[in-house]
C-alpha positions in Angstrom: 42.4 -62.2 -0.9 40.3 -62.0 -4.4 37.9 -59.3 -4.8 34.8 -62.3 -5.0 36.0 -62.5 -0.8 33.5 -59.6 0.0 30.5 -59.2 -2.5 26.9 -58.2 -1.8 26.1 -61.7 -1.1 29.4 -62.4 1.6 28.3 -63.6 4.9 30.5 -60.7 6.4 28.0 -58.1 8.6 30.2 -56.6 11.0 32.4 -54.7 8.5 34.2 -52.7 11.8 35.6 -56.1 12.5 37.9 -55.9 9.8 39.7 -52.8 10.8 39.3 -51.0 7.0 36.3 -50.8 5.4 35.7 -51.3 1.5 36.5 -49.9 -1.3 32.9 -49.3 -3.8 32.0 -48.3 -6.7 28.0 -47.1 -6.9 26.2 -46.2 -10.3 25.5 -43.0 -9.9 24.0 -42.6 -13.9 23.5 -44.8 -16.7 21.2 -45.0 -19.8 19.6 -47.7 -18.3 18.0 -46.0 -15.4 16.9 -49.9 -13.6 21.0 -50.0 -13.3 21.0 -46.5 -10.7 22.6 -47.4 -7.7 24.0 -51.0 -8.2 27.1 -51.3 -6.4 30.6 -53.3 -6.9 32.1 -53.9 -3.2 35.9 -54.7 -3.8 38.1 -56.2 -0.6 39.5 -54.7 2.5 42.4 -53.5 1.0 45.8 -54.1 -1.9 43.5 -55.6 -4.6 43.4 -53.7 -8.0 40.0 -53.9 -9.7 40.0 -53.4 -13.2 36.9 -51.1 -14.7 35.4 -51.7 -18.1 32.2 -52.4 -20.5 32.7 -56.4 -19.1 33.8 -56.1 -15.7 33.0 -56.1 -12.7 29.8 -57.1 -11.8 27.9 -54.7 -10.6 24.1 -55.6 -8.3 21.7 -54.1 -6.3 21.2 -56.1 -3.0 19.5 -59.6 -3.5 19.9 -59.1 -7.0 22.0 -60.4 -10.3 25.6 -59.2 -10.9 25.8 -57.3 -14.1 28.8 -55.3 -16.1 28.5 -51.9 -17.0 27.6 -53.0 -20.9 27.4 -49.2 -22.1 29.5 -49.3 -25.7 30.2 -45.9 -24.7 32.5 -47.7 -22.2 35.7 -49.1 -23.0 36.6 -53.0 -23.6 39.8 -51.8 -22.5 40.4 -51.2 -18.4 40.9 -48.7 -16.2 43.0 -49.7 -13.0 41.9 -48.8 -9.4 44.9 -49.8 -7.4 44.3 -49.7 -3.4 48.1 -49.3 -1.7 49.2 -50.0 2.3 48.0 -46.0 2.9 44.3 -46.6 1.8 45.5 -44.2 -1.2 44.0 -45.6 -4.5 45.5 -45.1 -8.1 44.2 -44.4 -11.3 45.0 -45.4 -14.6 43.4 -44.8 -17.3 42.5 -47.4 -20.2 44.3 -47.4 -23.7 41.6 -46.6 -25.3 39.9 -43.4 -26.5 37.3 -42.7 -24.1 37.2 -40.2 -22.3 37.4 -40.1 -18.6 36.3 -37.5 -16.5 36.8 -37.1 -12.0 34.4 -34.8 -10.4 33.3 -33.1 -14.0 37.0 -32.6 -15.6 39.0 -34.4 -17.7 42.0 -36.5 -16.8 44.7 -36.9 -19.2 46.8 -38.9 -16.8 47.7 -41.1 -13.2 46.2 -39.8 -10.7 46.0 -41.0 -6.9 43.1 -40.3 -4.3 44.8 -40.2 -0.6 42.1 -42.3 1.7 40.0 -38.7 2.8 39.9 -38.5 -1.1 38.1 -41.2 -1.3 35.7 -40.6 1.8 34.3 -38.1 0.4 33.8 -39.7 -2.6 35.1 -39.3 -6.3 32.6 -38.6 -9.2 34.1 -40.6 -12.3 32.4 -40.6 -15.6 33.0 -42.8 -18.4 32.2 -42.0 -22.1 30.2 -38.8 -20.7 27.5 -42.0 -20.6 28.1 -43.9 -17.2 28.7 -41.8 -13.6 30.3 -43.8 -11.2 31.0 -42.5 -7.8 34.6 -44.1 -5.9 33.7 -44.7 -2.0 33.7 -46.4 1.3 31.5 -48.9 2.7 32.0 -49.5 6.2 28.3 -51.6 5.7 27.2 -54.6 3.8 24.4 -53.7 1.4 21.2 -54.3 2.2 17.1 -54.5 1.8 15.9 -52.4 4.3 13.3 -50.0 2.9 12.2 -47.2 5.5 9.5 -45.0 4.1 11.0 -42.1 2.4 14.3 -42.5 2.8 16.6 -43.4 0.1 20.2 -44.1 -0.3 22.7 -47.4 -0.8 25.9 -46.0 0.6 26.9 -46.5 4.3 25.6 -43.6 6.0 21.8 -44.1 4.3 22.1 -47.6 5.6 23.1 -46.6 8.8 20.4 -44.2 9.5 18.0 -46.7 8.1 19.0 -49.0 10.6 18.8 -47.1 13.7 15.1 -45.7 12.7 14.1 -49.1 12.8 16.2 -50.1 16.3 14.5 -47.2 17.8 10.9 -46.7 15.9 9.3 -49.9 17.9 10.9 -48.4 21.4 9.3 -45.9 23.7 12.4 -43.7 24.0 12.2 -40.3 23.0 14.0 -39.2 19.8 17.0 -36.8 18.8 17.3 -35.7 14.8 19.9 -33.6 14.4 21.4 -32.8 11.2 21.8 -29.7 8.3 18.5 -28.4 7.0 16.9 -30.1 4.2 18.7 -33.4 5.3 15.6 -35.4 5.7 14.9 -34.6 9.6 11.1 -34.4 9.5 10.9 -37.4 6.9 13.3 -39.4 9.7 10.5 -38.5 12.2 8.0 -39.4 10.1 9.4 -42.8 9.2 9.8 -43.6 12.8 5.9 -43.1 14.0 5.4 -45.3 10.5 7.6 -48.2 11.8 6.0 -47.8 15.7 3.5 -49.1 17.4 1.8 -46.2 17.1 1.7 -46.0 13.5 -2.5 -45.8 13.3 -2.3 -42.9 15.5 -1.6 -39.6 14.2 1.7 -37.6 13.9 1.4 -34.1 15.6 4.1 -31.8 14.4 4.8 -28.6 15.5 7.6 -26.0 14.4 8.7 -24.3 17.6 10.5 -21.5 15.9 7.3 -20.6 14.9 6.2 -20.3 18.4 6.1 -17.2 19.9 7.1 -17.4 24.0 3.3 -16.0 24.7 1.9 -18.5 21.8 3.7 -21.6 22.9 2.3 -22.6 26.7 -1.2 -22.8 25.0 0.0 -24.0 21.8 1.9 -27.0 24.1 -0.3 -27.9 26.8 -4.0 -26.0 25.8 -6.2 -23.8 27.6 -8.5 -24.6 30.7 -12.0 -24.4 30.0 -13.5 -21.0 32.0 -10.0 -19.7 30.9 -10.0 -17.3 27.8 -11.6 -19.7 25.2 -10.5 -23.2 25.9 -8.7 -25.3 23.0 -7.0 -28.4 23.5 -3.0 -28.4 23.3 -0.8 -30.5 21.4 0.1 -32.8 24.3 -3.6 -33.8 24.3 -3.5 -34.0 20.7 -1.1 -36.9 20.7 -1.9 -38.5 23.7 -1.2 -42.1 22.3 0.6 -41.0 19.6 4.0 -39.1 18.7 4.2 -35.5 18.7 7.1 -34.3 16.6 8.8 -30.7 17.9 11.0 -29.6 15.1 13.6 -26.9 15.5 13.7 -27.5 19.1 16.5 -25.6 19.4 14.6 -22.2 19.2 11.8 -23.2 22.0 11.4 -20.0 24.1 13.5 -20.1 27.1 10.4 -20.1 29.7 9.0 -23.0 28.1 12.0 -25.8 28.6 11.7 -26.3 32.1 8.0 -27.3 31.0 8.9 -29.7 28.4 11.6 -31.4 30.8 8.6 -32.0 33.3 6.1 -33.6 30.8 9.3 -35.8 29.2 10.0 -36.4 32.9 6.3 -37.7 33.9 4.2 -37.0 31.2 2.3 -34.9 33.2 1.3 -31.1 32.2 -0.8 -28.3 33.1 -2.9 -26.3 30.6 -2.9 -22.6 30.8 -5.5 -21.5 33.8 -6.1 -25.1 34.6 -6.1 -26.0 38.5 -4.9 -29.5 38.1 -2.2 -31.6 35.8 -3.0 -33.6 32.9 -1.2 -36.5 31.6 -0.2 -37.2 27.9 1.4 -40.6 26.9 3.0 -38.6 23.9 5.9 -40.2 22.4 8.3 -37.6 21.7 10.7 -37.1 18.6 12.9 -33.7 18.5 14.9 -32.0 15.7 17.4 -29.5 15.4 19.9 -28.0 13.2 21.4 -26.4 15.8 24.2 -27.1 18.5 22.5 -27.7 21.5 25.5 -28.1 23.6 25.8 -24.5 24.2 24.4 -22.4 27.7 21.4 -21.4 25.9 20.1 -24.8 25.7 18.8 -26.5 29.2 20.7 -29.3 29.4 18.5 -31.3 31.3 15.6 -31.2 28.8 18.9 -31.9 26.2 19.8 -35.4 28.3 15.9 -35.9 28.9 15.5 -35.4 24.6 18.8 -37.8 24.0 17.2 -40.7 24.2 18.4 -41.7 21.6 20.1 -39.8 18.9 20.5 -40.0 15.1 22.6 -37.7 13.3 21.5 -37.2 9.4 24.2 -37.3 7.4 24.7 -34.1 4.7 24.2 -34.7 1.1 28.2 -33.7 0.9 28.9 -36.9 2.7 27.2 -39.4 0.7 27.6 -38.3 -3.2 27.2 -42.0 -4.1 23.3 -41.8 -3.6 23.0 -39.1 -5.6 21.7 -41.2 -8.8 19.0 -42.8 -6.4 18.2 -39.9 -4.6 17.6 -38.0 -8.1 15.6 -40.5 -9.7 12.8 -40.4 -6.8 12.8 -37.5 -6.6 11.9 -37.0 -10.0 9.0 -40.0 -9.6 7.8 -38.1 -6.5 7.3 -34.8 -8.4 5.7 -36.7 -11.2 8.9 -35.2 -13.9 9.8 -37.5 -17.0 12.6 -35.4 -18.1 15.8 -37.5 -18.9 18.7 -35.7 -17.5 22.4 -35.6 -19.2 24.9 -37.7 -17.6 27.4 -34.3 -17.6 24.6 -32.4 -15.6 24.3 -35.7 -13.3 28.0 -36.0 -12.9 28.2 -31.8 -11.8 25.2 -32.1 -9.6 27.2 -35.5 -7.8 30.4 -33.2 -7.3 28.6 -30.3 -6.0 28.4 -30.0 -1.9 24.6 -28.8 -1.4 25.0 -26.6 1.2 20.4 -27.2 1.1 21.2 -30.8 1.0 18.3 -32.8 -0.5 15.7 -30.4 -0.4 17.9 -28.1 -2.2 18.8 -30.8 -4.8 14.7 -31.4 -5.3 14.6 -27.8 -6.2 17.1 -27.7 -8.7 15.6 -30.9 -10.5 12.7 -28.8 -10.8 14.7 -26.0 -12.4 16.5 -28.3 -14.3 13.2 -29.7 -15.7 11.6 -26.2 -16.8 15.2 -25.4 -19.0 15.4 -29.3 -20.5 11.4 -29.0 -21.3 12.4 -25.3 -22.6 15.1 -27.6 -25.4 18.1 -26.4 -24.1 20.7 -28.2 -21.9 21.3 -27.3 -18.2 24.2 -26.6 -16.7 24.9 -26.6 -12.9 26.0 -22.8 -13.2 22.0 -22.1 -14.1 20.7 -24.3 -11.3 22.4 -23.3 -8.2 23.5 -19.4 -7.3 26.6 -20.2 -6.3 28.4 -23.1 -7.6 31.3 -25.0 -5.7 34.4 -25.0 -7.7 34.7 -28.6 -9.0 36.7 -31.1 -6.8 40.4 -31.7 -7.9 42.0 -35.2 -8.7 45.4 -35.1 -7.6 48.6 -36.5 -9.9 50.2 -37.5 -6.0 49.1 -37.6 -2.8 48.7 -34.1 -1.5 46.6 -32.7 1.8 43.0 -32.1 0.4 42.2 -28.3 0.4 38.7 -27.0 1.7 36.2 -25.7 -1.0 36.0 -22.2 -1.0 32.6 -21.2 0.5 30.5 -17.6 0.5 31.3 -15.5 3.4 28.0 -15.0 5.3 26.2 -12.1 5.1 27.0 -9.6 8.0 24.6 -9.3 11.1 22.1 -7.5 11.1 19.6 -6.3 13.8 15.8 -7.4 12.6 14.7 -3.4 13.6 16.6 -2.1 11.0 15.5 -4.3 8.0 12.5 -2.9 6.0 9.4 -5.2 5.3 10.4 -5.0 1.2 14.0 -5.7 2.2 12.4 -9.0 4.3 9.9 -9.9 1.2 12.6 -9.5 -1.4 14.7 -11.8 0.8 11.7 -14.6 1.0 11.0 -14.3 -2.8 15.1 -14.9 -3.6 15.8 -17.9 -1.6 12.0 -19.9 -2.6 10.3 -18.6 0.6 12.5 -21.2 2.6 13.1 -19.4 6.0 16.3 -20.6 7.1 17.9 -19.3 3.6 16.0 -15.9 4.1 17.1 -15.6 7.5 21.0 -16.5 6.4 20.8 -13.8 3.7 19.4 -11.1 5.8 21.9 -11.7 8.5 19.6 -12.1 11.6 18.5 -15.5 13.0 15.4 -17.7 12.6 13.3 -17.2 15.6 14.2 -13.6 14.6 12.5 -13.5 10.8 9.7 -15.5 12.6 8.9 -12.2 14.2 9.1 -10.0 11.3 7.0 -12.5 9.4 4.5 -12.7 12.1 3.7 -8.4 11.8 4.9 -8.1 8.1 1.6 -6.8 6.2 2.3 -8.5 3.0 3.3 -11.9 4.2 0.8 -14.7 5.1 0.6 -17.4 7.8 0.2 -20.6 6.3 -2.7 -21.7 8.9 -4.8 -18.7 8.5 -4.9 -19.3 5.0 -8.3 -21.0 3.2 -8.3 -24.5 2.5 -10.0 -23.3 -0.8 -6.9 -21.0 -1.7 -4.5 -23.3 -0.6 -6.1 -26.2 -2.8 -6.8 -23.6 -5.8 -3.1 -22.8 -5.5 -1.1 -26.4 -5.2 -3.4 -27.2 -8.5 -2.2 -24.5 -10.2 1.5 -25.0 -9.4 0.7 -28.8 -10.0 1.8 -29.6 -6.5 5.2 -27.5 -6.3 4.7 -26.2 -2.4 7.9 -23.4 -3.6 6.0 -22.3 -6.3 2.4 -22.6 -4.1 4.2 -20.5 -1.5 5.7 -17.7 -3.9 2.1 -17.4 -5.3 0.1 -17.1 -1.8 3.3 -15.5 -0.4 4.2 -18.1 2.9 7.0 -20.1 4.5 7.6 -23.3 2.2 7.9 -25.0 4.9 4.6 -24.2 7.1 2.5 -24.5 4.2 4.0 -28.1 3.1 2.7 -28.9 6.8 -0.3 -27.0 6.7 -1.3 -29.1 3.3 0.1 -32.7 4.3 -3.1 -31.9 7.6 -5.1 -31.0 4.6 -4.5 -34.0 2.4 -3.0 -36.8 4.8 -3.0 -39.3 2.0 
């Protein structure tokens, strides 16, 4: 078997077929940005591919198959050797250039056991090129889903199942780390539906207290307190997206499980049901297994169920992932392939939210002249990822203890706004760093006298503020003192283009 036997362009789909999937190499940097994420796809296994400024060809899917090309890269090769065990070798070229796995140098062999490999290997060559060492278990392919971006297997995959699902009428479980991309999966669903000219409802149910969320759900009954018109009515026709599901009050899931049930609802002080043809997408960061959680409503919401990868788990779209994010926040700065190569290694415990952040940061100190490092981007950096000489069981990275628990009573509202203001008014970091839960900091935000609901705020202020911060909702929600996250939802019903 010859490496050319399984290339972007090889009639093989089904890679689970073959028993072992393939071994990849993704651009993660290179000087020539167009280059970012082209892929080499060796074979199935005991083929040695041999890296340099000529070979392989590397493509993006549909496209031409061109060598790395960098001088900075050596003429000579470096030899990836995959053996029986899955276990690939390393050796590096004769040649001066300098090689470096997961931001250190190697001065020798080394071998990556199979789990190694998985969860991928950052290799830079010349402090020019980043390449990222992988698994596919998928065939590369064109299959664009709005806002999500990635050319490694578990992007792919998600991308495919938002578009088996998106033009079905099954309700929808997202359930994944925070910042992986949740609300954006939801969002590209409704795009890819039937339902698409409709609009998306979302609604944050840890932000709903168990008194606000009947009438926030299902509306009020005219004659009954003042009438409004709930969220079920709202999206009659159209998808109504209930993020952090996990935290809806315990009254209110029998509720839910009758409307998913029937469709049919009752408004607050209303004598007879109403019915909503709401297409429903949840999402949760939580385990939803436990008692707490009615497990009917869980098997009702389990339609079907896609589980967003971290960012840990696919380092080989980091490259990708970086460069829109830069075009999306409108920042020309040109990033060192060293910082590029620490940021692949690193294990973003925010996942791609966090790693938007840290761009930003990374912009002020480049646009400042100086060079930044991942030390002065993140607060607490994961100790770089070790290449071993021989095949040895992989450690775990050393992670921060948690902070200790705390009851919310006891906090003071400066200890709750110092919080906010430390961890870019993101609630699920606040809450993790004052030791008490999210529905929990909800409450203390709701009654704190300093802090600000994002829909009670001005349309005027809010605009005033997001051109001032040129669009940064972090920055926007440090000045007008709010949740990142309910004002970024409170501005995209603003400004829906």
């Amino acid at each position: 078997m010859t490496n050319t036997d399984f290339t972007l362009t090889s009639p093989l789909g089904d890679l689970a077929s073959a028993g072992k999937p393939l071994l990849a190499l993704t651009i993660v940097w290179h000087p020539e940005r167009a280059r970012i994420g082209e892929q080499f796809i060796g074979a199935t296994g005991g083929d040695i591919v041999e890296l340099n400024r000529f070979a392989p060809a590397f493509m993006h899917p549909g496209g031409s198959g061109l060598p790395l090309g960098h001088g900075g890269v050596s003429r000579q090769p470096l030899r990836l050797a995959r053996d029986e065990h899955d276990g690939v070798a390393m050796t590096l070229p004769a040649s001066a250039m300098v090689v470096e796995v997961n931001g250190q140098v190697a001065t020798g062999s080394l071998y990556f056991s199979a789990a190694e490999v998985a969860s991928g290997q950052v290799l830079s060559l010349g402090r020019a090129v980043v390449l990222c060492l992988h698994w596919m278990t998928r065939l590369p392919t064109l299959d664009a889903v709005p806002g999500l971006h990635g050319v490694g297997s578990a992007g792919i995959g998600v991308r495919e199942q938002i578009r088996m699902v998106a033009r079905t009428s099954l309700p929808v479980l997202l359930l994944g780390e925070t910042g992986t991309g949740k609300e954006i999966a939801a969002r590209a669903i409704h795009a890819l539906s039937d339902r698409a000219e409709a609009p998306l409802v979302a609604v944050n149910m840890a932000a709903l207290g168990e008194p606000l969320a009947a009438t926030s759900l299902f509306g009020v009954a005219e004659g009954a307190q003042a009438s409004r018109e709930g969220l079920f009515a709202q999206a009659d026709g159209a998808t109504l997206f209930l993020d952090e599901i996990g935290s809806t009050p315990a009254a209110m899931q029998p509720m839910l499980l009758r409307v998913l049930e029937g469709g049919d609802y009752r408004p607050v002080g209303a004598a007879r049901d109403r019915h909503s043809s709401a297409r429903l997408i949840a999402a949760s960061d939580q385990d939803l297994d436990g008692a707490a959680f009615n497990q009917a409503l869980l098997h009702r919401l389990a339609g079907f169920v896609i589980r967003m990868p971290p960012l840990r788990a696919r380092r080989e779209d980091i490259g990708v992932l970086i460069v829109e994010l830069l075009r999306e926040q409108g920042i020309e700065a040109a990033l060192p392939a060293a910082l590029v190569a620490e940021l692949a290694a690193y294990d973003w415990p925010g996942n791609v939210r966090q790693l938007a952040h840290v761009l930003q940061r990374a912009a002020l100190i480049l646009g400042s002249g100086a060079t930044p490092t991942l030390a002065q981007l993140v607060r607490s950096p994961r100790p770089q990822m070790q290449a071993q000489p021989a095949p040895a069981p992989t450690q775990a990275p050393a992670t921060e203890a948690p902070a200790a628990r705390r009851r919310p009573s006891a906090l003071s509202d400066g200890e709750v706004l110092e919080a906010m203001a430390a961890n870019d008014w993101n609630i699920q970091a606040a809450a993790g760093a004052l030791g008490i839960s999210r529905p929990s900091l909800y409450k203390l935000l709701e009654d704190h006298p300093d802090i600000r609901r994002a829909e009670t705020i001005p349309e005027d202020d809010i605009a005033r503020a997001m051109s001032q911060c040129a669009g940064d909702v972090e920055r926007c929600a440090a000045l007008l003192r709010t949740p990142a996250e309910a004002l970024r939802r409170r501005w995209r019903l603003l400004r829906p283009d």
